[in-house]
SEDRENVO-971519 format. One line per 8 residues: number of its first residue (from 1); their letters; for each residue x negated, y, z of N, C-alpha, C. Coordinates in steps of 0.02 Angstrom, whole numbers. Each point is the difference from the previous one (the first is absolute). Layout:
NUM) a) X:Y:Z:X:Y:Z:X:Y:Z  ...
END
This chain:
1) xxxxxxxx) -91:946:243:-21:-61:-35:-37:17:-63  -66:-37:-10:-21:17:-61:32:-17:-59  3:54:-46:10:-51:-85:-26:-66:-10  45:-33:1:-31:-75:2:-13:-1:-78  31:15:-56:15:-17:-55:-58:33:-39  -31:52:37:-32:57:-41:-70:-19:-11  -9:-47:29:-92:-36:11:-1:-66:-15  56:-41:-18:18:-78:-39:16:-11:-42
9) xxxxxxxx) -38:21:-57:13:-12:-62:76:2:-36  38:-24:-53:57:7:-28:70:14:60  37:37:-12:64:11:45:51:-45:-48  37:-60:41:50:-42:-20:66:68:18  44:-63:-43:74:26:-9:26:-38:33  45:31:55:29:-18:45:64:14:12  35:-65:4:67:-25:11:25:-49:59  45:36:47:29:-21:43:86:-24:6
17) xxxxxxxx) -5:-50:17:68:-37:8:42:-30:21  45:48:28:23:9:70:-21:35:64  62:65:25:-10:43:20:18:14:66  -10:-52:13:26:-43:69:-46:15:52  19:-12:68:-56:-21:64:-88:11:-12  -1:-61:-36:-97:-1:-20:6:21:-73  42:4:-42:-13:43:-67:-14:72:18  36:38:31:1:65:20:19:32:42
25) xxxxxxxx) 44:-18:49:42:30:47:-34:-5:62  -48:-19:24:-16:-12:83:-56:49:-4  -39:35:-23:-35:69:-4:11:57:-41  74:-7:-15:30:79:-35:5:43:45  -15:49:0:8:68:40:-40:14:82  -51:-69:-35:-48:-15:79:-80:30:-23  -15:60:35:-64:-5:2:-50:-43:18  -9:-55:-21:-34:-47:33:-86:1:-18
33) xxxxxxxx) -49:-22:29:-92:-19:-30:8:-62:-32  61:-47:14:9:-57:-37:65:-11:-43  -1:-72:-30:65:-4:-40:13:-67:41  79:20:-15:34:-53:-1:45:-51:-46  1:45:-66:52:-30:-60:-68:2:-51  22:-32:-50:-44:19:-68:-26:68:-30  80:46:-2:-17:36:-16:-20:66:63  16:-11:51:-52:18:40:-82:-12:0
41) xxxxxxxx) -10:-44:-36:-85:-17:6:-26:25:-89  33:1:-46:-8:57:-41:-22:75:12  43:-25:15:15:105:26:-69:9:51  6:-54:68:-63:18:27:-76:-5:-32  5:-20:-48:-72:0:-57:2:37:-53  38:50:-12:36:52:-56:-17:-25:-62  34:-71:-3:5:-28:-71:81:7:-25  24:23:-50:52:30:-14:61:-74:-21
49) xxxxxxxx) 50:-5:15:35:-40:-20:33:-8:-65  14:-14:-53:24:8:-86:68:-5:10  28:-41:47:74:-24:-13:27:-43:47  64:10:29:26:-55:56:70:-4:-7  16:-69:23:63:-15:-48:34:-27:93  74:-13:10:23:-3:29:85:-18:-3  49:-44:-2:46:-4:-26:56:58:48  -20:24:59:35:59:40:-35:51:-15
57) xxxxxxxx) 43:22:-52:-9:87:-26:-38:42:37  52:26:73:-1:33:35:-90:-20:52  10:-56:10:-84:-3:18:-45:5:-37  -6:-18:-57:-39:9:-56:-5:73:-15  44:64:11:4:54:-32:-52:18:76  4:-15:65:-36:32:44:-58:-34:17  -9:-56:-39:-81:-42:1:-14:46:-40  18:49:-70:-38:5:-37:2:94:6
65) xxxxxxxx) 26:28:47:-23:75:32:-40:-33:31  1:-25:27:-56:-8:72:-70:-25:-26  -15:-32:-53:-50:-29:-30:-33:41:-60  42:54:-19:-21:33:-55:4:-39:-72  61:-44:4:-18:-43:-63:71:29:-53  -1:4:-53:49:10:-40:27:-43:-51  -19:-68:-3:22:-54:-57:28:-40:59  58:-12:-1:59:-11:41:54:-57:-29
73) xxxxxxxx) 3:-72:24:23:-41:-52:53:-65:51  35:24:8:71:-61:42:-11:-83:-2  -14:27:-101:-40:-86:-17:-57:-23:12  -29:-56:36:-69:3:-1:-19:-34:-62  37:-27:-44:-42:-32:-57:-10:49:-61  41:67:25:-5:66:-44:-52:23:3  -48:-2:62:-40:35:29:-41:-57:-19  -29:-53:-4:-39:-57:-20:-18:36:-94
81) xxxxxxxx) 48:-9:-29:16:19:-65:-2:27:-36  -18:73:49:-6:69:-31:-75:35:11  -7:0:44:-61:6:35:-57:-46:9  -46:57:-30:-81:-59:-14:-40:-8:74  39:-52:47:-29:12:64:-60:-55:7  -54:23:41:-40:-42:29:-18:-34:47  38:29:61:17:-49:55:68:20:18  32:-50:8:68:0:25:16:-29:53
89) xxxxxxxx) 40:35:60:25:4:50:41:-47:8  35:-59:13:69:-24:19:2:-17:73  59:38:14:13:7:61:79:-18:13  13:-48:-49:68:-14:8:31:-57:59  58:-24:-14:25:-56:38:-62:-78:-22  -12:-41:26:-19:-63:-28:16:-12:-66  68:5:1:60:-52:-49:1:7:-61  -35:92:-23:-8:2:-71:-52:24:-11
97) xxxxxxxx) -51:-17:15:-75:33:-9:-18:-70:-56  34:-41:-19:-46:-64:-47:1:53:-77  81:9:5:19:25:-75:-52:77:-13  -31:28:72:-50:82:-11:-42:-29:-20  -32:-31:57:-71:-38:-18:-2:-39:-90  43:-23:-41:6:-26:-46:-10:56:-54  27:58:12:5:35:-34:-49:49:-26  -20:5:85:-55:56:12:-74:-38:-45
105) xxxxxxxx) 6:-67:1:-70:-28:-31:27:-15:-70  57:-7:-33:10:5:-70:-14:88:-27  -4:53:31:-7:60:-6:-90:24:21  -12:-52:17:-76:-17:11:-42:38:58  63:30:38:-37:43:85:-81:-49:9  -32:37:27:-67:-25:38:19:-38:39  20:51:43:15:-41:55:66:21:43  15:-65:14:68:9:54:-21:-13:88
113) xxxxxxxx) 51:53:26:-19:-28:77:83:7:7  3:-80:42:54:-1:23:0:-33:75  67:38:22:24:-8:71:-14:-86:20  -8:9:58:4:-72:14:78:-25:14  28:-52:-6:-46:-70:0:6:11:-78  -46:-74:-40:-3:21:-61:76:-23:-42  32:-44:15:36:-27:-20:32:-26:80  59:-27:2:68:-35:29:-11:-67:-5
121) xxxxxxxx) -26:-36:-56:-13:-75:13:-78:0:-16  -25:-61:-12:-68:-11:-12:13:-35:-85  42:-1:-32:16:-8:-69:2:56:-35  43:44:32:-7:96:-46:-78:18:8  -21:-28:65:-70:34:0:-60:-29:-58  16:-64:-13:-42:-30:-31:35:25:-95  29:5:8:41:52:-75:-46:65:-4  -7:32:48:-32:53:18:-66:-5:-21
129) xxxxxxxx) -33:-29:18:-84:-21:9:-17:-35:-72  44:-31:-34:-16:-25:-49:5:71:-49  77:41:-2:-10:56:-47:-79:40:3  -9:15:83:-53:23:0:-87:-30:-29  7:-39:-13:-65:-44:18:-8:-14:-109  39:33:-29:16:-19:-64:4:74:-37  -11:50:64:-12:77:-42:-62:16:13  3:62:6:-70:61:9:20:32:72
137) xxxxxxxx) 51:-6:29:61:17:44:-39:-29:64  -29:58:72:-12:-38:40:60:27:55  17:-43:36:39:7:63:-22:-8:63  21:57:49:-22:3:56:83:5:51  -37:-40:68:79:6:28:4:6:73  39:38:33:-8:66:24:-16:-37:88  -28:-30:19:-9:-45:66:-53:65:23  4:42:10:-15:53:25:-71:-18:71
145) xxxxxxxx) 8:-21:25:-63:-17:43:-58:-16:-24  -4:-26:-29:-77:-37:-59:-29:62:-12  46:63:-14:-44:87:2:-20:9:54  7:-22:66:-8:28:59:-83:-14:17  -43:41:2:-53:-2:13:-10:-25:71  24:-25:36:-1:-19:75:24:-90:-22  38:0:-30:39:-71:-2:-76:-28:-46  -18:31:-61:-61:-38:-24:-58:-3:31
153) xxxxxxxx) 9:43:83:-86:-28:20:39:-52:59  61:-24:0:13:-44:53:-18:-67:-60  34:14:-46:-42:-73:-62:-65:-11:14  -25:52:-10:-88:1:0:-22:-35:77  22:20:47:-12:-26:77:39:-75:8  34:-35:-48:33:-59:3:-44:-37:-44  -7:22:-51:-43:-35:-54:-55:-15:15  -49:47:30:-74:11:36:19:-33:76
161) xxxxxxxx) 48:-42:33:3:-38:41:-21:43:73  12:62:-2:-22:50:65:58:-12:40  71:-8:-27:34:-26:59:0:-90:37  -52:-10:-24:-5:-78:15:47:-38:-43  44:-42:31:23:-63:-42:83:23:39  48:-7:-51:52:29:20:43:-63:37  45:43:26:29:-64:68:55:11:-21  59:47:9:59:34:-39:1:42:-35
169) xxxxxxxx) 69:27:-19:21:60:-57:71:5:53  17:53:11:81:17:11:19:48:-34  43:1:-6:35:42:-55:81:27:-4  7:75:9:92:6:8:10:42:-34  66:-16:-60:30:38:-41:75:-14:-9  30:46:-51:56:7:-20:27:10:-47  75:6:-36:14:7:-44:-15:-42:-74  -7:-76:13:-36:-41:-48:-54:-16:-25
177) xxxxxxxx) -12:-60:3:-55:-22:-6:-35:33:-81  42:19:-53:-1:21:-68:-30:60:11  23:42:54:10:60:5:-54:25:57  12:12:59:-78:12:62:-48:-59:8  41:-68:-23:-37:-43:31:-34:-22:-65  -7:19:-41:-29:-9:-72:-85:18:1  -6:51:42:-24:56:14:-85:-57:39  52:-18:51:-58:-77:54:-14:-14:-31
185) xxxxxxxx) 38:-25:-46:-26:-81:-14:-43:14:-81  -1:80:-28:-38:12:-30:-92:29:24  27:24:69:-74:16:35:-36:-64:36  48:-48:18:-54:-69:13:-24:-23:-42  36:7:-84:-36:-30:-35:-99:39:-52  21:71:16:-53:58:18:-35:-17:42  10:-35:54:-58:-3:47:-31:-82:-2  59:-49:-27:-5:-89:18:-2:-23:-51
193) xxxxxxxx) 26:5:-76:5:-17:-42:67:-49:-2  32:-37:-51:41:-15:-26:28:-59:36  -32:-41:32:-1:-77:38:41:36:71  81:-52:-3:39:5:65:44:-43:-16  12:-39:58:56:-57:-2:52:55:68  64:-31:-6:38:18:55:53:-68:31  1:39:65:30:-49:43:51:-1:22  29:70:-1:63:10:44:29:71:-21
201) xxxxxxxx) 63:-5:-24:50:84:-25:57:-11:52  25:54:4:66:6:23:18:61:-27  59:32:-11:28:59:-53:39:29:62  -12:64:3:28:68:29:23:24:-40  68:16:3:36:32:-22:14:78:6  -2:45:-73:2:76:5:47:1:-59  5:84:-17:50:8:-26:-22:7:-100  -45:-20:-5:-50:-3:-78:-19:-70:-25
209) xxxxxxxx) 39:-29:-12:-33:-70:-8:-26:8:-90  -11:73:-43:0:-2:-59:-92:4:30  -28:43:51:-64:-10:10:-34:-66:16  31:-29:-6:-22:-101:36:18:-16:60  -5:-61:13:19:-29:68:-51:35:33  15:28:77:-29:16:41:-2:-52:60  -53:-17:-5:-19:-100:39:-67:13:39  11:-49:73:-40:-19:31:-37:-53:-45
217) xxxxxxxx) -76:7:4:-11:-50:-21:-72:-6:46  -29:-72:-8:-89:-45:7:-25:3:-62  -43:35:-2:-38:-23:-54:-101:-42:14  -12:-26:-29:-78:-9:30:-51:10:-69  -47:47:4:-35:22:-54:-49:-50:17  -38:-18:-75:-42:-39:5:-80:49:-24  -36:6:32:-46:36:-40:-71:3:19  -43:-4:-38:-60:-1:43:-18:-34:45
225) xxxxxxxx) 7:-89:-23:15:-58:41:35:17:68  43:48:-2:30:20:66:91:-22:2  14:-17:26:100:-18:1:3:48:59  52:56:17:14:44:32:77:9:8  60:30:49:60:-14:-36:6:80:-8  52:-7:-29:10:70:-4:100:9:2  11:49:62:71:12:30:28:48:-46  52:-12:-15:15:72:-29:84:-2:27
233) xxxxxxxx) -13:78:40:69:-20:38:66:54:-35  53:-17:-25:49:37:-9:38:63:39  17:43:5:37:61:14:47:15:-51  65:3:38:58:48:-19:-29:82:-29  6:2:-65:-41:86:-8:76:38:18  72:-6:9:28:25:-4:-9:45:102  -28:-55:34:-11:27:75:-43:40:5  -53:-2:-68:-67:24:24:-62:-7:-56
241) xxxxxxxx) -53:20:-23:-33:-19:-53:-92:-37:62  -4:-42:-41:-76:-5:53:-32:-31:-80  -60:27:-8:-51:-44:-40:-67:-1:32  -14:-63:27:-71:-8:60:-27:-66:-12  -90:3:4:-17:-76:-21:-47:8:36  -27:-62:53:-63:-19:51:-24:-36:-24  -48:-14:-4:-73:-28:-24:-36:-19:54  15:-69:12:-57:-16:56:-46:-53:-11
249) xxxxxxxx) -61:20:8:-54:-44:-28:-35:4:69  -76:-41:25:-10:-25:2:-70:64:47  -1:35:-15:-33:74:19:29:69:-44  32:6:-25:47:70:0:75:-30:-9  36:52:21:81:6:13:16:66:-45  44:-12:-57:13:77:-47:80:-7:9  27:54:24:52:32:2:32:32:-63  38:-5:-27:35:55:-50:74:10:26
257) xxxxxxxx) -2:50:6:75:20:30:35:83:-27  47:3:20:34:67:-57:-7:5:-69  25:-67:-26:-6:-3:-61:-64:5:-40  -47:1:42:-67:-5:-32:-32:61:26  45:54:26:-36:57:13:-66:4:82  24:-60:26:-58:9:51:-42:-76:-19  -65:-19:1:-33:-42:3:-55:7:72  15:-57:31:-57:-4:58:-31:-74:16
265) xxxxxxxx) -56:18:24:-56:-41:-11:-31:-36:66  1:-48:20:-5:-20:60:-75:-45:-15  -35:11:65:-65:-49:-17:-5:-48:79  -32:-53:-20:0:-52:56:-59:27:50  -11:6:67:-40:25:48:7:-41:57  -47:-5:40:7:-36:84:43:49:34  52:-47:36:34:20:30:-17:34:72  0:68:10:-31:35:72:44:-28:66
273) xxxxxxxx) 49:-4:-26:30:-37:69:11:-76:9  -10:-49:-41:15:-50:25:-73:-43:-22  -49:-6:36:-74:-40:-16:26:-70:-61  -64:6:-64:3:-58:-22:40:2:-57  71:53:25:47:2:-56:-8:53:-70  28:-7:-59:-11:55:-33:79:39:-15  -15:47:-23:69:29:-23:1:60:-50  36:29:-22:4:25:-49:10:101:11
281) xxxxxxxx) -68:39:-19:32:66:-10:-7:20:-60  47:78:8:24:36:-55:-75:28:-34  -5:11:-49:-56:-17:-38:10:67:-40  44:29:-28:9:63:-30:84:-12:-59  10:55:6:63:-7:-38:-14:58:-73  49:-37:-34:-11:58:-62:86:15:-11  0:45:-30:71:26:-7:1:40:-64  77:-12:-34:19:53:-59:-49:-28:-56
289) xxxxxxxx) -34:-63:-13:-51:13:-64:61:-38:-36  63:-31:0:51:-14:-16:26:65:-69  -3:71:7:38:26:-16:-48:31:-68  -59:-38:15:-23:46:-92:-7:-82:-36  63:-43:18:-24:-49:-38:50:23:-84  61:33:10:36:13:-72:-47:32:-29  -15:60:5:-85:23:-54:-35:-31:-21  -37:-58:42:-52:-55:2:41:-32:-80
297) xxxxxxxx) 53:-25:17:26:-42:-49:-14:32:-42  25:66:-15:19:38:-73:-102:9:-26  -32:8:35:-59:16:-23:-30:-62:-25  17:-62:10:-30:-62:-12:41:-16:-52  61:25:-31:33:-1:-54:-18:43:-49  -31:48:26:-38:54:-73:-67:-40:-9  -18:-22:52:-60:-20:-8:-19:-58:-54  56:-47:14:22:-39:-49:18:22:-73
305) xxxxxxxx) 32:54:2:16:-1:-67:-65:41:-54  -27:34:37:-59:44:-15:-51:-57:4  -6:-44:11:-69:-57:4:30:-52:-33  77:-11:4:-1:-78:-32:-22:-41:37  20:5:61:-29:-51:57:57:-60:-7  -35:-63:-5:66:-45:16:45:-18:62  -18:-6:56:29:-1:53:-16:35:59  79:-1:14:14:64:61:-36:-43:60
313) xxxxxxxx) 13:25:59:-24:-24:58:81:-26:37  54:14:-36:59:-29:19:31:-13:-90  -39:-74:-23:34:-11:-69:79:-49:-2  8:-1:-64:54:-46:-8:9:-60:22  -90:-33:-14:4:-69:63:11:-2:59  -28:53:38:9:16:67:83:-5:30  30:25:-22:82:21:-1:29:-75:-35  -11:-23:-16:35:-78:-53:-9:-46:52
321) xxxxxxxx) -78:5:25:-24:-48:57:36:31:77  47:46:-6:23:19:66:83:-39:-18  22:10:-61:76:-34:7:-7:-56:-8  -77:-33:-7:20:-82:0:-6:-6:94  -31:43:16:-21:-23:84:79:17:11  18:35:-3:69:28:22:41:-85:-12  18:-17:-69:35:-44:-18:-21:-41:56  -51:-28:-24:-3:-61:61:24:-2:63
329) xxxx) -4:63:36:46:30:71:36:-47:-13  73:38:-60:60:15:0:34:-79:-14  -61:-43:-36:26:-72:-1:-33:-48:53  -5:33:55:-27:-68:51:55:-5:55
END
């Protein structure tokens, strides 16, 4: 991987928080060409980390062999406090990221990127957006697809009307709507914009209800004088994990399946066997452009802080306008 840092002007101070799953733990001791945690996508751009805080010692002491970092802090508001950081990592639970985020912009970080979702209600979030919107403090939040260079030319092919006029959306996830299904209903609004009424929930029951209700629901996007519905069907994640969304318009059919890692592309053609009729082939598939989206993020966060750019391509509105879509689900 090239020095990313060595040809972009100023190197930020970097602080990570929480040493968890996507903080650090799902590409420790993995040779990988990509990342999967934060500080995996550091490391894969050999921008050096300043400091990572963690309230489990014992993970924190082997986030920080494995990362090469030596300012080591249990507290994260120690690590806010002490350290002159410039973008900061939170990678914590939901539940206490208001009091980081509060802190981290009274200590005047550039910028924060935090985990999705942004907030648990659409009131903390709007607490959130207001601290932000009243500093120098920009926030980015972590809906990970919006990096995916494949998912932004399916925008581009929706927007530019190449799949015609859309007919459905299906959609299957798990583990809460807060939580995987946060995820949809943040990429329809990436591709449809903000306009959706809903028609119909029903709640599946798993064993996390701190990630949100995990619910069948109807939704119907309104967009581009178009009304479309859109399915989004529930799964038990404890049987099984599935994250998959169809796109069917009108002359292309887009597949996303394996969690984003395969995309395929179907185009409308005359049907060879049945006269008159048309039907649909495979058109080309793309695969894996999913996995340089954690880098993507981190580079559009230096980029930001080194330019003073105001908004991310996944901002604080983006994420505020996903827990009000969420809310509305959860009260119909």
């Amino acid at each position: 991987m090239e020095n990313f840092r060595a040809n972009n002007g100023a190197i930020p101070r970097i602080g990570v928080i929480g040493c968890g799953n996507i903080g650090s733990w799902l590409d420790e001791d993995k040779d990988l060409p990509y990342a999967l945690s934060h500080c995996g996508a550091y490391q894969l751009l050999k921008i050096p980390i300043l400091a990572l805080a963690d309230p489990n010692e014992a993970r924190l002491q082997t986030a920080g062999n494995k990362r090469n970092v030596k300012k080591l802090y249990t507290n994260a508001i120690d690590l806010i406090q002490k350290e002159a950081i410039d973008i900061l990592n939170i990678c914590t639970p939901t539940s206490i990221r208001y009091p980081l985020i509060k802190k981290a912009v009274e200590n005047k970080v550039k910028v924060i990127i935090c985990e999705k979702p942004l907030a648990n209600t659409v009131e903390e979030g709007e607490k959130i957006k207001a601290l932000i919107e009243q500093s120098d403090t920009q926030l980015i939040v972590n809906y990970s697809r919006r990096w995916d260079v494949i998912i932004q030319k399916i925008k581009s092919l929706i927007q530019t009307k190449q799949i015609g006029e859309i007919q459905h959306i299906s959609a299957i996830y798990g583990k809460g709507l807060l939580n995987n299904g946060s995820h949809l209903i943040n990429l329809f609004q990436f591709f449809f914009g903000n306009n959706y009424t809903v028609e119909y929930t029903k709640i599946v029951s798993d064993d996390m209800p701190e990630k949100g209700k995990t619910m069948h629901a109807v939704l119907h996007g309104h967009w581009n004088n178009q009304t479309f519905p859109i399915f989004l069907k529930a799964v038990n994640h404890q049987m099984f994990s599935l994250f998959e969304i169809d796109i069917v318009g009108t002359e292309k059919r887009i597949k996303i399946s394996e969690s984003g890692l395969t995309i395929e592309f179907q185009q409308v053609i005359e049907d060879t066997r049945f006269k008159g009729y048309k039907a649909l082939q495979k058109e080309k598939i793309s695969k894996d452009s999913y996995y340089d989206t954690m880098a993507n993020m981190i580079k559009e966060a230096i980029h930001i802080f080194q330019n003073k750019q105001e908004d991310s391509v996944s901002s604080i509105s983006d994420a505020l306008d996903t827990l009000k879509i969420i809310d509305t689900i959860y009260q119909t």
